[in-house]
C-alpha positions as CSV (number, residue, x, y, z in Angstrom):
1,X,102.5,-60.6,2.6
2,X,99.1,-60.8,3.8
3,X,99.6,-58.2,6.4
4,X,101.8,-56.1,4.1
5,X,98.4,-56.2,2.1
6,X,96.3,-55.6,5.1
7,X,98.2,-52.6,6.2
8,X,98.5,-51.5,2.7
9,X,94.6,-52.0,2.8
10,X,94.4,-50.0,5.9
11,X,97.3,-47.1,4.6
12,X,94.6,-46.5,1.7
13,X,91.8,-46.9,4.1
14,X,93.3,-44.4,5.9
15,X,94.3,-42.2,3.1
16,X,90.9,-42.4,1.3
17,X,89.1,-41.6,4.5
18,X,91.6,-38.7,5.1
19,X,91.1,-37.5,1.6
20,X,86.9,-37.7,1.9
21,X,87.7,-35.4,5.7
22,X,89.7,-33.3,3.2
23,X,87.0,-32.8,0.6
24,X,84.0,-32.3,3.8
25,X,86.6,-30.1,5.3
26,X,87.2,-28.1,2.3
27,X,83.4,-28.2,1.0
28,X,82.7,-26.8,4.3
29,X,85.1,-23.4,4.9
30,X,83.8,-22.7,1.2
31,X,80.4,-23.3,1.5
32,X,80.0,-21.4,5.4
33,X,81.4,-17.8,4.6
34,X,78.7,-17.5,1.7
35,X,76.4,-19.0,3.8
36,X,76.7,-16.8,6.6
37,X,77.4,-13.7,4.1
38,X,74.1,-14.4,2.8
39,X,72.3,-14.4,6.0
40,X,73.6,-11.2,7.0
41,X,72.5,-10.0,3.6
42,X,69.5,-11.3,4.0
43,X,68.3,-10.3,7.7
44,X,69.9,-6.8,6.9
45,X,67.8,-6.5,3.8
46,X,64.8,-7.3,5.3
47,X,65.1,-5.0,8.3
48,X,65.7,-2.1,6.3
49,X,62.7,-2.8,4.2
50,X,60.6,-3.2,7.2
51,X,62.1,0.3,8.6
52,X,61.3,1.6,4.8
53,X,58.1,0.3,4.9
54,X,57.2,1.2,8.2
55,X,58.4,5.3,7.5
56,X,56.0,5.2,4.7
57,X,53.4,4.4,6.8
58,X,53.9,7.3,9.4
59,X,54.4,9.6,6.3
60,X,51.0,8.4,4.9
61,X,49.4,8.9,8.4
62,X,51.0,12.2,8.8
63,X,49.7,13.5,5.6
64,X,46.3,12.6,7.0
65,X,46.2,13.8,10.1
66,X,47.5,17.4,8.3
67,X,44.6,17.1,5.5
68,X,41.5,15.8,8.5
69,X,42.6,17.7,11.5
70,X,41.8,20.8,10.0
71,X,38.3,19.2,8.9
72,X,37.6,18.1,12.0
73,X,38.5,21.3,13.8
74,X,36.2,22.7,11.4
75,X,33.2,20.4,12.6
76,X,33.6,20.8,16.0
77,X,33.7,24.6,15.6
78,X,30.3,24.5,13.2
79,X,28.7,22.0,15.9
80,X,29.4,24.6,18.7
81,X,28.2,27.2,16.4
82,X,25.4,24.9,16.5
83,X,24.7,24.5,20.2
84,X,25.4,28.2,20.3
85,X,22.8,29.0,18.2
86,X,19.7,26.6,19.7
87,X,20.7,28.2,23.0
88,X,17.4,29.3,24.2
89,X,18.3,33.1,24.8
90,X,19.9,32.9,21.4
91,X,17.0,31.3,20.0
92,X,14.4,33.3,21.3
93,X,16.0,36.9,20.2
94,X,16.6,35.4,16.7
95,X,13.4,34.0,16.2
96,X,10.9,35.9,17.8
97,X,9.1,39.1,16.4
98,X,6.3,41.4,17.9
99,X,3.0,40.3,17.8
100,X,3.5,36.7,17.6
101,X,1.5,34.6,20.2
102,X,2.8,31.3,22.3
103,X,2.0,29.1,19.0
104,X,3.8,30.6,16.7
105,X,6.6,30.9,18.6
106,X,6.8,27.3,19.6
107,X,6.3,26.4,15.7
108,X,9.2,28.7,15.1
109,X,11.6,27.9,17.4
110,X,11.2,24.3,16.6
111,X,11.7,24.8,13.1
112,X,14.5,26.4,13.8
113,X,15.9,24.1,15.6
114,X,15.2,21.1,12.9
115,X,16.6,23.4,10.3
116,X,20.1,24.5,12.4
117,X,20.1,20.0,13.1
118,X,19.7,19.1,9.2
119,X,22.4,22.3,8.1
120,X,24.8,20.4,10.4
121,X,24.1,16.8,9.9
122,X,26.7,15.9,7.8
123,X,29.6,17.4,10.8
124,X,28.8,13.9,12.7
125,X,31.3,12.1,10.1
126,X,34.2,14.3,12.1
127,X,33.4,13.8,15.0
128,X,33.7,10.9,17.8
129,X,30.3,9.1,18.0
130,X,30.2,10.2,21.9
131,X,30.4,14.4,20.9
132,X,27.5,13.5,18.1
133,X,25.5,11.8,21.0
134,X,26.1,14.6,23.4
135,X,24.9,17.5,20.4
136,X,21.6,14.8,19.4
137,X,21.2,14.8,23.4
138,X,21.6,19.0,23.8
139,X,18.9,19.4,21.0
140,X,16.6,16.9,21.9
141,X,16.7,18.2,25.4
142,X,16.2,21.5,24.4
143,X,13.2,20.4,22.4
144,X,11.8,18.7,25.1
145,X,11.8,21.5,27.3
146,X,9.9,23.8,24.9
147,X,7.2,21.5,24.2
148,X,7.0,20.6,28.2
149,X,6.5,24.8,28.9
150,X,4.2,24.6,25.8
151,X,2.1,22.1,26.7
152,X,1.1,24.2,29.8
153,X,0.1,27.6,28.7
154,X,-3.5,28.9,27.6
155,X,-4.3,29.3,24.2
156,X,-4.3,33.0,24.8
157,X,-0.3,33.3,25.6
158,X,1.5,35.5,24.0
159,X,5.1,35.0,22.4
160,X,6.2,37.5,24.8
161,X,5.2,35.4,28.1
162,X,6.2,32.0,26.5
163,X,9.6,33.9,26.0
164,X,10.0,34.7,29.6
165,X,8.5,31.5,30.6
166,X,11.1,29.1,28.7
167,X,13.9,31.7,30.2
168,X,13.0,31.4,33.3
169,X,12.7,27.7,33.1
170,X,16.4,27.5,31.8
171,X,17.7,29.5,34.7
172,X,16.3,27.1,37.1
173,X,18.2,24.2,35.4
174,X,22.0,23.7,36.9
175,X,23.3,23.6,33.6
176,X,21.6,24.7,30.4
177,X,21.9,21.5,27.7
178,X,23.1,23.9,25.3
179,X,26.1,25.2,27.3
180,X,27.2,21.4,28.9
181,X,27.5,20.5,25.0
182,X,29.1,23.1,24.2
183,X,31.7,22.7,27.1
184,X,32.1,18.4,26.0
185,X,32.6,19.5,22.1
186,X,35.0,22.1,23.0
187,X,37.0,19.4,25.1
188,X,37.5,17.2,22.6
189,X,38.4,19.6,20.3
190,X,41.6,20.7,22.6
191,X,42.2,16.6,22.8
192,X,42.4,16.5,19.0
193,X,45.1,19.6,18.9
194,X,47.5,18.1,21.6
């Protein structure tokens, strides 16, 4: 009797223990297809969002580039404008009139000059700090070279010999400032429309 208990004991051992496999079995192929439904939800979810996200942003950055490229464009053609127009040659037949002696004209031609710079101040907000270097550089140059050529006529000089003074100075340089800064702007300008 004792072992009929013991195996009786062991039956419902054996039964209780196959019943609990059961239940962990069961528990499991319900609990595992959610599970792994969910995931996929979940990782497919958030890769979309990302992709939404992520188009939103290139949108929001195309829009900009359409509303500041033209802006920029628009700098760069005012700064070369600029350069253009502090060009000695240009300089001299816009500023100079008859009459005027080697004085005058260097007081002109540097007002000028300041007052071309300040119109144009605000175009350095469009462009890369290296073109705004390279215009500050042309003007100060250019500057430079009147008050050098200034500094070594007489008293007496007329506007019409400082004239051909600062032009023949210019030719002697390899490249004018003017026209080097001119060439640099217009570069990056062709950058920014590729």
């Amino acid at each position: 009797m004792l072992s009929e208990k013991k195996e009786l004991g062991l039956y419902n051992n054996s039964v209780k223990s196959q019943t609990d496999m059961e239940i962990v079995r069961d528990i499991i192929l319900v609990t595992i297809p959610p599970l792994i439904v969910f995931l996929t939800s979940f990782f497919l979810l958030r890769n979309m969002i990302r992709n939404e996200q992520e188009k939103r942003r290139q949108e929001i950055i195309l829009q900009a580039n359409r509303t500041v490229t033209p802006i920029r464009l628009q700098a760069y053609e005012r700064l070369v404008l600029f350069l253009e127009r502090i060009s000695l040659e240009s300089l001299i037949i816009r500023v100079h009139t008859p009459g005027m002696s080697a004085a005058q004209l260097h007081s002109a031609l540097l007002s000028n000059i300041r007052n071309e710079f300040e119109h144009n101040l605000s175009q350095q907000i469009y462009i890369s700090p290296q073109a705004w270097e390279v215009v500050k550089n042309a003007r100060s140059n250019i500057i430079k070279l009147i008050n050098t050529e200034f500094e070594k006529v007489s008293e007496k000089t007329t506007g019409i010999e400082f004239s051909r003074i600062l032009l023949e100075k210019i030719m002697e340089l390899e490249k004018e400032p003017t026209k080097a800064a001119i060439e640099f702007v217009k570069s990056e300008a062709a950058r920014l429309i590729m």
